[in-house]
C-alpha angles and dihedrals in degrees: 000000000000120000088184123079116232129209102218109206116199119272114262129202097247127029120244128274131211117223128234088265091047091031086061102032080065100051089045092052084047092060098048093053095048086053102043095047089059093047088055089051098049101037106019115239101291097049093050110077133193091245089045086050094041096054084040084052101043105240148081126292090242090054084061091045091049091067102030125041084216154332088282089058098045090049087048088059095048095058095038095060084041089051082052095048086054100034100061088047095045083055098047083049096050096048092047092051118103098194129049083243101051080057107055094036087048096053097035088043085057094055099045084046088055096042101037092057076052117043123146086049085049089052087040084058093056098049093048085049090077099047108038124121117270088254088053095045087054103052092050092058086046091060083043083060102057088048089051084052094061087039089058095037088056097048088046082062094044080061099047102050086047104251098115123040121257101245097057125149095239108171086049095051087052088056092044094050102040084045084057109047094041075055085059096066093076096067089057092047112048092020105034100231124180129247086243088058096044086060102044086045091048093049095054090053093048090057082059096045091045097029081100103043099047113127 
């Protein structure tokens, strides 16, 4: 199942291979990331600045600049290689699961198991969310999509193996769903809740939101 439409080139004899420039632009972009990623962490996004990532990373300012237009753009990145992490596992989860229960606790499982070991750059997240620019704000609906799309796949299969009725809301459970278990951070946030007790928490909401849609 693929919700992103690949371009398939023809296959060639010999991969490709980067050359020193490319080879070291992308070390280089490798070691920015790493460092900024640990600055976010420790400070949040406003407290971690270009010129803080740039001496963690051991370079100029301007070498920083050379591979991201700004900090907005670094921290983007950031959270864009984190969503496809998830995302792969949320979707091998979901596929393994044999209830419609199994599933969502499997691929939201996935993703508090992934923030909770990270907190203060998943606050930071959150904080960035209501200020972002409105391209950022977009392609980050568009990866929402693709997770809707496992919430409402599951739930179809939740139909047709008879566990949920046939004339379910399903777009509105999603939402209901997604809207609870991104609730649920705060919890781990403010009150420093397990990912045990995220999920314990989660499932007995689940039973409330599906207790009118069980076959």
């Amino acid at each position: 199942m693929s919700f992103v439409s690949v371009n398939i080139e023809p296959a060639t004899d010999s991969p490709v291979k980067l050359t020193r420039r490319a080879l070291a632009k992308q070390r280089t972009r490798e070691r920015v990331l790493a460092a900024a990623r640990r600055l976010f962490s420790e400070r949040g996004y406003e407290g971690a600045t270009i010129r803080d990532i740039a001496q963690a990373a051991g370079m100029s300012t301007g070498a920083v600049f050379a591979s991201f237009a700004d900090k907005s753009e670094l921290f983007e990145e950031i959270l864009t290689a984190d969503y496809e992490v998830i995302y792969a596992q949320m979707t091998q989860a979901s596929r393994t699961a044999k209830t419609i229960d199994e599933a969502l606790l499997g691929l939201f499982g996935i993703a508090y198991g992934f923030h909770v070991e990270q907190l203060p750059l998943l606050r930071a997240s959150i904080a960035v969310s209501w200020t972002r620019s409105e391209a950022a704000e977009r392609r980050a609906r568009t990866d929402l999509k693709h997770i809707f799309r496992l919430i409402a796949d599951a739930l179809q299969r939740g139909v047709e193996e008879g566990q949920l009725t046939k004339d379910i809301d399903a777009k509105l459970l999603a939402e209901i769903t997604w809207d609870v278990y991104v609730a649920n951070y705060r919890r781990a946030v403010y009150d420093g809740w397990s990912v045990e007790a995220l999920l314990a928490r989660l499932s007995e909401q689940l039973k409330v939101i599906f207790a009118g849609a069980r076959a």
